[in-house]
C-alpha positions as CSV (number, residue, x, y, z in Angstrom):
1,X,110.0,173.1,72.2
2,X,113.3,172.7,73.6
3,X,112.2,171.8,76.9
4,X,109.6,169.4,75.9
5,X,112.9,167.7,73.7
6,X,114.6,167.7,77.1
7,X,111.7,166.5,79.0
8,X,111.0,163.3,76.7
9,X,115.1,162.4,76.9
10,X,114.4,162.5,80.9
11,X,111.7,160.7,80.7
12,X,113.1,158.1,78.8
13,X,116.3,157.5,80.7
14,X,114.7,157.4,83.9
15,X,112.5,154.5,82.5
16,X,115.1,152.5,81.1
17,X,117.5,152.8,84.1
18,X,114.4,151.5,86.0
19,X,113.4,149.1,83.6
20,X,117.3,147.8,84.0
21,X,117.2,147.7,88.0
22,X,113.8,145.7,88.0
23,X,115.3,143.2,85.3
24,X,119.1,143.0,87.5
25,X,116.9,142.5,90.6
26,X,114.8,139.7,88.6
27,X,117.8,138.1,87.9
28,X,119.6,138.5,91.4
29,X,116.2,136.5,92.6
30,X,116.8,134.2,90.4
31,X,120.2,133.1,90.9
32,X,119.9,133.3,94.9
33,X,116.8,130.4,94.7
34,X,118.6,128.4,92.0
35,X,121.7,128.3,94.5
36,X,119.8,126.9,97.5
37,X,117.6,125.0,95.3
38,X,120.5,122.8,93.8
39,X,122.8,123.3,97.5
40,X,125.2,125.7,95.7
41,X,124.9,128.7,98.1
42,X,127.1,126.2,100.6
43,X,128.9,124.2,98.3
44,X,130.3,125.5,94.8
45,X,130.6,122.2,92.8
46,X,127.5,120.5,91.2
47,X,127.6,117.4,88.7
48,X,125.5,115.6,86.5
49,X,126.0,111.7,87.3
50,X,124.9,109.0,84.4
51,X,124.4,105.7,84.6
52,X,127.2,103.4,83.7
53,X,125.9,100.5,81.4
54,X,129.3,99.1,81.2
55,X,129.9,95.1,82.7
56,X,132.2,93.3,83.2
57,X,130.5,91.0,80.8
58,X,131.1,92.7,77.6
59,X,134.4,93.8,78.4
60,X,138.0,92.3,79.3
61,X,139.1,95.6,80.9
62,X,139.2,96.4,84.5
63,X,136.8,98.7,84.4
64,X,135.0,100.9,82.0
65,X,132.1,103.3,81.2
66,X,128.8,103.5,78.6
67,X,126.1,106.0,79.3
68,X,122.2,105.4,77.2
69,X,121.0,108.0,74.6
70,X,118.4,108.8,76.8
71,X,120.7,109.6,79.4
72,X,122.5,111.8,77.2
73,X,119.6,113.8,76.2
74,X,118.5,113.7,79.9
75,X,122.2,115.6,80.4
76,X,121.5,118.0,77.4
77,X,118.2,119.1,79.8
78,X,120.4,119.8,82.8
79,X,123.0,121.4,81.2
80,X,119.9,123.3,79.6
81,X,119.3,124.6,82.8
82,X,122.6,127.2,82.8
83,X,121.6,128.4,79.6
84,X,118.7,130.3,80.4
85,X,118.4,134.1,80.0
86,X,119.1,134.6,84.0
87,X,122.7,133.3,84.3
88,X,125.4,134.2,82.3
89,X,128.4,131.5,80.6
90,X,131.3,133.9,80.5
91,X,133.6,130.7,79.6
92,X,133.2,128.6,76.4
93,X,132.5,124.9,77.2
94,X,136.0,122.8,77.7
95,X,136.1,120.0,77.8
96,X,133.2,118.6,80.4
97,X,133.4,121.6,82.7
98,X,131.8,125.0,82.7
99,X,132.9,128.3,84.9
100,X,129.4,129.6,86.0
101,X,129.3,132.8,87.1
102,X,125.3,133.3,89.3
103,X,125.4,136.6,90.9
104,X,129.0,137.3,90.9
105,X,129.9,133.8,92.7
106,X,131.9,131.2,90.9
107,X,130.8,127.7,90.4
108,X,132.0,124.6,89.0
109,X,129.4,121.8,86.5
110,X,130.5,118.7,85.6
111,X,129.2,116.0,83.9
112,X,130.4,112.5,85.2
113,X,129.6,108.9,84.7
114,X,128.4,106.6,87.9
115,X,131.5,104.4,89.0
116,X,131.9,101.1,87.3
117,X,130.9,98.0,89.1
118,X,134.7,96.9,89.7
119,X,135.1,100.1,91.8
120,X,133.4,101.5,94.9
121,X,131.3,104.0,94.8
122,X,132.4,105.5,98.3
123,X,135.0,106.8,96.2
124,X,133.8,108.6,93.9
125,X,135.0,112.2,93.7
126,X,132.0,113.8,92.8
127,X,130.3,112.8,96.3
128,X,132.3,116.3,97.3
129,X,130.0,118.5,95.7
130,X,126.2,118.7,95.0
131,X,124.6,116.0,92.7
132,X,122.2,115.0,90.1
133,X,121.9,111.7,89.6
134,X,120.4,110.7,86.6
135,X,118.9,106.7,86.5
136,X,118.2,104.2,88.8
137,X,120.3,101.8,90.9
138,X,120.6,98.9,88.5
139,X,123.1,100.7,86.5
140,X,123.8,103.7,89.0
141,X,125.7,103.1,91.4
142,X,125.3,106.3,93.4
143,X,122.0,105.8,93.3
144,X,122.5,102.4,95.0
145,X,124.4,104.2,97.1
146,X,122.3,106.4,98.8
147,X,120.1,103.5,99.1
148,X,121.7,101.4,100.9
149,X,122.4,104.6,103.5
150,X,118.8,104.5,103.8
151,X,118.9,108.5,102.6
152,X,116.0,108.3,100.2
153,X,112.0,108.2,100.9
154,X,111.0,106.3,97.5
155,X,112.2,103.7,95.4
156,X,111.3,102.0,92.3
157,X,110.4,98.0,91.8
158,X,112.9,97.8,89.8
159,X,115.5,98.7,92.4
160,X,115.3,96.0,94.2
161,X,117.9,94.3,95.1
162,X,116.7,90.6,93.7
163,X,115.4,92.5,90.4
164,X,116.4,91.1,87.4
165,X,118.2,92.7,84.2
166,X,114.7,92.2,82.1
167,X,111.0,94.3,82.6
168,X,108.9,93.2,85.1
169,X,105.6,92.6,84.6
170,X,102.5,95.3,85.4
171,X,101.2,94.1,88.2
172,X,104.8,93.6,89.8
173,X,105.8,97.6,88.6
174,X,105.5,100.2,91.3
175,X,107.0,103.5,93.2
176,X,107.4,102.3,97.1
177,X,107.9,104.6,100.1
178,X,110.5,103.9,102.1
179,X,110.0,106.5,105.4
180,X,107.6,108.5,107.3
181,X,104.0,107.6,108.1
182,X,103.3,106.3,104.9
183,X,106.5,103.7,105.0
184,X,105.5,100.2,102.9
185,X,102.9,102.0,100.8
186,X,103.2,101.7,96.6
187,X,102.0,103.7,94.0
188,X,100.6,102.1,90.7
189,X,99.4,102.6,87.4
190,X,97.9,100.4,84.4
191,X,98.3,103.5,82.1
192,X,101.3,105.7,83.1
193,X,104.9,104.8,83.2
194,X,106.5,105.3,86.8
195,X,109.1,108.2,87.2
196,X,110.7,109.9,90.3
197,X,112.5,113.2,91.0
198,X,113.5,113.5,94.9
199,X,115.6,115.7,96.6
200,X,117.8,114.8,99.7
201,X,120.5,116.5,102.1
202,X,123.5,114.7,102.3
203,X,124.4,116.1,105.9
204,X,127.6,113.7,106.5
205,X,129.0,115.1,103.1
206,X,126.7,118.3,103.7
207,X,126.0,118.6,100.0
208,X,122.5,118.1,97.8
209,X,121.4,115.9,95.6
210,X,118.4,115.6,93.7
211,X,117.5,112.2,91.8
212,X,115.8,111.9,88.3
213,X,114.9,108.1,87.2
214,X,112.1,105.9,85.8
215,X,111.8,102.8,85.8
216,X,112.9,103.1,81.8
217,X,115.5,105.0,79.8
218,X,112.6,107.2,78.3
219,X,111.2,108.0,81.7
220,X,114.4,108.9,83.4
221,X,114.8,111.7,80.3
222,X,111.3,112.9,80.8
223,X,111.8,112.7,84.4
224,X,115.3,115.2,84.0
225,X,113.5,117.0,81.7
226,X,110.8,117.5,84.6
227,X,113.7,118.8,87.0
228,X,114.7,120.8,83.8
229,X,111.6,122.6,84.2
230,X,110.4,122.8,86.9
231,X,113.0,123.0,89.5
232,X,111.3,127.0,90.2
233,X,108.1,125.8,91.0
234,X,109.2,123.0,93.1
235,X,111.1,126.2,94.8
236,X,108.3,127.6,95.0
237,X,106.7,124.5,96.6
238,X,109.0,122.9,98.9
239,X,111.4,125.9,99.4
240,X,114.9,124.9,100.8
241,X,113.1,121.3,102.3
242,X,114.1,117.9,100.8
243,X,110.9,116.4,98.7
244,X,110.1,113.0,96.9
245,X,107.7,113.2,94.0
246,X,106.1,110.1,92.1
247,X,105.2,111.3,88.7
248,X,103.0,109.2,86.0
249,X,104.4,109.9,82.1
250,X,102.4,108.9,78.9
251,X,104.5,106.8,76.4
252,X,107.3,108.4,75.7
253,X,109.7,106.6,73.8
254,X,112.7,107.8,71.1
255,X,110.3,110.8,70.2
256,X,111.6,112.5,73.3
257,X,107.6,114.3,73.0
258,X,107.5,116.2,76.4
259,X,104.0,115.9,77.8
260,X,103.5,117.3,81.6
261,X,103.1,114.6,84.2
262,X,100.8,113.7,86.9
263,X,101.5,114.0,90.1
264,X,100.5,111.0,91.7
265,X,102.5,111.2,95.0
266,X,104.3,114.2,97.0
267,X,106.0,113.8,99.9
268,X,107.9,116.2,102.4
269,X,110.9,115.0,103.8
C-alpha cells in the first residue's frame, strides 16, 4: 500500500517537472523567433510609429501631433502582441514605455508618433531601433521615408507623390511593385480594399522594420491586426528574410470585425 502511495507521488512529480520543461522550452522557442522576427535579437529597442494627421493648416504652432482611432486600435494590436501567454511584463506600463523581459534579455517598446511635416524625418529618434510603422506615406512620414530611399518592394496608389488628400477612384486604386522581376506590375480589386504588411532590413541603420498600411484608416488596423496575428506564421514562411505581402480585406469599417484576408500577392525580398 505504501509503496504504491510512494509510487503514484513519483509518478506524478516526474510528469509535472516534464510537463514544466516542455512548456519553458515552448516558450524559449517562442521568444528566440519573435526576437529575429521583429530584429530584436541585434537591436534591443522596437517602436510602434503612427501617423501624424497634424498640418500646419489647422494649427498656428510650429509643429504638432494627432494620431486616427484606427491607428490607435491598430497600436492596441501591437502592443497586444507582448501580452500573450509566452512573454512575461514584469514592469507595469509607464508612461509609453514597457521593460520586456523575452528569455532573460531586456528590451525597450515604445509607442511614438511620425514626425510632423515642419520637421525632418532623418531625425527622428526612433530610426535607432527596430520599427513598425503603422499607415501610409501621406500622413507618415517614415513611411515616406523609406520610400524615397528606395528600401521598400510595394507601394500603394495613394502614395504617390502627386496624390491628393481625397479617395481616388476604383479604377485608379492599386498595390504596385517597386523591385525585382515583377517591377511596374499592380495588383487590383473591384471587391476588396487594398492593404500591405512588408518587412525590410534597414542595413545603414542595421535595424528592422516591418510596415502595416491600407490605403484607408480601417485597412491599416486590419492590416496591424494581420501582423498582430500572424507574425509566427509569416516566421514560419519567410524565416529571418525581408517579405512584401499585398492582402485584399472585406469592408471593414468602425466595427473593427476581423475577417482573414486574401493573399493576393507575396513577394520575397
Amino acid at each position: 500500500m505504501l509503496l504504491d502511495i510512494l509510487t503514484n507521488v513519483i509518478a506524478n512529480v516526474v510528469f509535472w517537472i516534464g510537463l514544466g520543461v516542455t512548456a519553458a522550452a515552448v516558450v524559449r522557442v517562442a521568444q528566440r523567433r519573435f526576437r529575429r522576427f521583429f530584429g530584436l535579437d541585434a537591436n534591443q529597442q522596437l517602436a510602434a510609429c503612427l501617423s501624424n494627421l497634424w498640418t500646419t493648416a489647422t494649427s498656428t504652432r510650429p509643429r504638432g501631433y494627432s494620431v486616427s482611432l484606427h491607428e490607435l486600435r491598430a497600436s492596441e494590436a501591437i502592443t497586444r502582441l507582448f501580452g500573450s501567454a509566452s512573454f512575461r511584463l514584469p514592469d507595469v506600463v509607464r508612461g509609453l514605455v514597457d521593460a520586456i523581459y523575452l528569455g532573460g534579455h531586456r528590451y525597450d517598446f515604445r509607442t511614438a508618433v511620425s514626425p510632423a511635416p515642419t520637421d525632418d524625418p532623418k531625425n527622428f529618434p526612433e530610426l535607432a531601433g527596430n520599427l513598425i510603422v503603422v499607415g501610409a506615406a501621406a500622413r507618415n512620414r517614415v513611411r515616406r521615408l523609406y520610400l524615397d530611399e528606395n528600401l521598400l518592394s510595394l507601394r500603394i496608389s495613394n502614395e504617390l507623390p502627386d496624390a491628393g488628400p481625397h479617395q481616388s477612384p476604383p479604377d485608379q486604386r492599386y498595390v504596385e511593385v517597386l523591385t525585382g522581376a515583377d517591377v511596374g506590375r499592380r495588383v487590383t480589386s473591384d471587391s476588396l480594399e487594398l492593404a500591405v504588411v512588408e518587412k525590410v532590413r534597414d542595413t545603414v541603420r542595421g535595424t528592422t522594420v516591418v510596415f502595416c498600411l491600407g490605403r484607408r484608416g480601417d485597412t491599416t488596423w486590419a492590416a496591424t491586426e494581420y501582423l498582430a496575428r500572424n507574425w509566427r506564421a509569416l516566421q514560419r514562411e519567410f524565416g529571418d528574410a525581408p517579405f512584401a505581402l499585398c492582402l485584399g480585406f472585406r469592408e471593414v469599417g468602425y466595427g473593427y470585425d476581423y475577417h482573414p484576408p486574401r493573399r493576393l500577392l507575396a513577394l520575397r525580398t
